[in-house]
Structures are given as C-alpha cells and as structure tokens.
C-alpha positions in Angstrom: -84.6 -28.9 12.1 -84.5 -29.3 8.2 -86.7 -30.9 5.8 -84.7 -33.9 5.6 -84.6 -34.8 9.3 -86.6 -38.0 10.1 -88.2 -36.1 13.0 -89.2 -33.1 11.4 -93.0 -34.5 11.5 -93.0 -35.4 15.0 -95.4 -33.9 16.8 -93.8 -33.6 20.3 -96.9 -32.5 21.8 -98.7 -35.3 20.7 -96.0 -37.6 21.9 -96.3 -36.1 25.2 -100.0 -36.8 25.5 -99.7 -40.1 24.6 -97.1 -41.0 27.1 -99.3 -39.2 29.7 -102.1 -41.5 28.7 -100.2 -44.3 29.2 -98.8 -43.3 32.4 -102.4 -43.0 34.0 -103.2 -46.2 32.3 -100.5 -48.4 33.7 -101.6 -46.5 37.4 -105.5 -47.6 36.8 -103.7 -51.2 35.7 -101.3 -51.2 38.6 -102.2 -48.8 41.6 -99.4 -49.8 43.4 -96.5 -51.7 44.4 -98.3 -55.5 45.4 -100.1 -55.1 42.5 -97.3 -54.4 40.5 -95.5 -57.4 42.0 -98.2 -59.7 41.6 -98.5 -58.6 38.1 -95.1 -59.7 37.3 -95.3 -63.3 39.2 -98.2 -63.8 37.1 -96.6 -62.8 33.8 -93.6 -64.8 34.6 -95.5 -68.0 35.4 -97.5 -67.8 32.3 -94.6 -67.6 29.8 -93.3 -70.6 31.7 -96.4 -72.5 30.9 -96.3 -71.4 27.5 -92.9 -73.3 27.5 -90.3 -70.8 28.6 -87.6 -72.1 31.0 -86.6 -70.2 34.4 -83.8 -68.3 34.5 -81.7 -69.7 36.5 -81.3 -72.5 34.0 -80.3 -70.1 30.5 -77.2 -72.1 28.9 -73.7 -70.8 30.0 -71.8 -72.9 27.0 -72.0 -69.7 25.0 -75.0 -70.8 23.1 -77.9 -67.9 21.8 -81.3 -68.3 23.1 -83.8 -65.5 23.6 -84.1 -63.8 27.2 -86.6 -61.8 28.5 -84.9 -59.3 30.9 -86.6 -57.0 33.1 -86.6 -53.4 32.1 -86.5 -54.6 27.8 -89.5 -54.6 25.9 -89.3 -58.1 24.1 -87.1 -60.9 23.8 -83.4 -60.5 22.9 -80.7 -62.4 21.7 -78.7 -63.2 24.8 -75.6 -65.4 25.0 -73.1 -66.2 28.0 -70.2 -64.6 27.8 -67.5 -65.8 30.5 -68.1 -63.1 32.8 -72.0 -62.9 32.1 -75.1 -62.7 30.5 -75.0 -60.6 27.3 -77.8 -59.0 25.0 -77.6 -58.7 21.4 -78.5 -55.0 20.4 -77.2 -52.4 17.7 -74.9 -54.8 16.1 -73.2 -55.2 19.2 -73.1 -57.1 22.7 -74.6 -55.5 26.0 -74.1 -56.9 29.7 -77.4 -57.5 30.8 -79.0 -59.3 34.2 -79.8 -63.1 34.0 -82.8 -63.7 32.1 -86.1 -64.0 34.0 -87.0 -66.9 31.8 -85.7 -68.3 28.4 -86.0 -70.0 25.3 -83.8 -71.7 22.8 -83.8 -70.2 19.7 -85.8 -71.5 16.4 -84.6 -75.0 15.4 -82.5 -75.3 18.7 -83.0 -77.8 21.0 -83.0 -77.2 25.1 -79.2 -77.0 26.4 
C-alpha cells in the first residue's frame, strides 16, 4: 500500500474488533430467530405510523419515492421500472425487491 492510498490508515485489526462487538451486540439484542422476526414487525409498523405507506402500494407510474428495502441500510431512491422495482445507487439503477414500506419524495404528493 502507498502513502497515497485512502486506506493506508486503516487499522484492520481495529475494524475487526469492532465488527466482532457488534456481532455479540445484535445476538444480546436478538438471541434468536422470533425475536429477530418480531423485531422487524415492530420496526415496520412504527415507520408506518410515522407516515410511511406499505409496500405493496409504492407507485408503478415510474415516479421516485424513497424505499426501504430489506438487507439496505437507509432509504433509497427507488422507481418502477416496467419489469420492477429499481434502486438508485452509484449513479446508476439496481433491481431491488418491493419496498417494505415507502414514502414520496420531498415536495411530492402520495401517488
């Protein structure tokens, strides 16, 4: 690695703990899979009371709203495609799952 390299200060050990840390956190968190499961439920029913929509209902007219799909780690930029549900990322469009709930965007009103 030179100088110049953006991860020549990375301390991989240090990254290494950390994710370990977190692992045994999320398992203290979530022992297992029901409470995993009942984790989610909750987390899904609380964004739609924070005004979220479900899923099932994310605009198909090729409008952007934000999506929160399992498995990212925030909102993205999602739009239908034709042929499915697409995330914004990298400057470029991704295939994603429907969204587990929805928003329109800023300044947007509800398809």
């Amino acid at each position: 690695m030179t100088a110049a390299s953006p991860s020549a200060d990375l301390d991989v050990n240090a990254l290494l703990r950390s994710a370990e840390e977190q692992k045994a956190a999320r398992a203290t968190l979530l022992p297992n899979e029901h409470e995993c499961i009942a984790s989610m439920v909750q987390a899904r029913l609380r964004l739609l009371d924070l005004g979220w929509r479900s899923g099932e209902h994310a605009p198909r007219d090729g409008s952007h709203f934000e999506g929160v799909i399992a498995g990212f780690t925030g909102p993205s930029a999602c739009t239908w495609l034709g042929s499915g549900f697409f995330a914004a990322a990298g400057g470029d469009w991704w295939p994603v799952p429907r969204p587990m709930v929805f928003r329109p965007l800023p300044g947007k009103t509800p398809p």
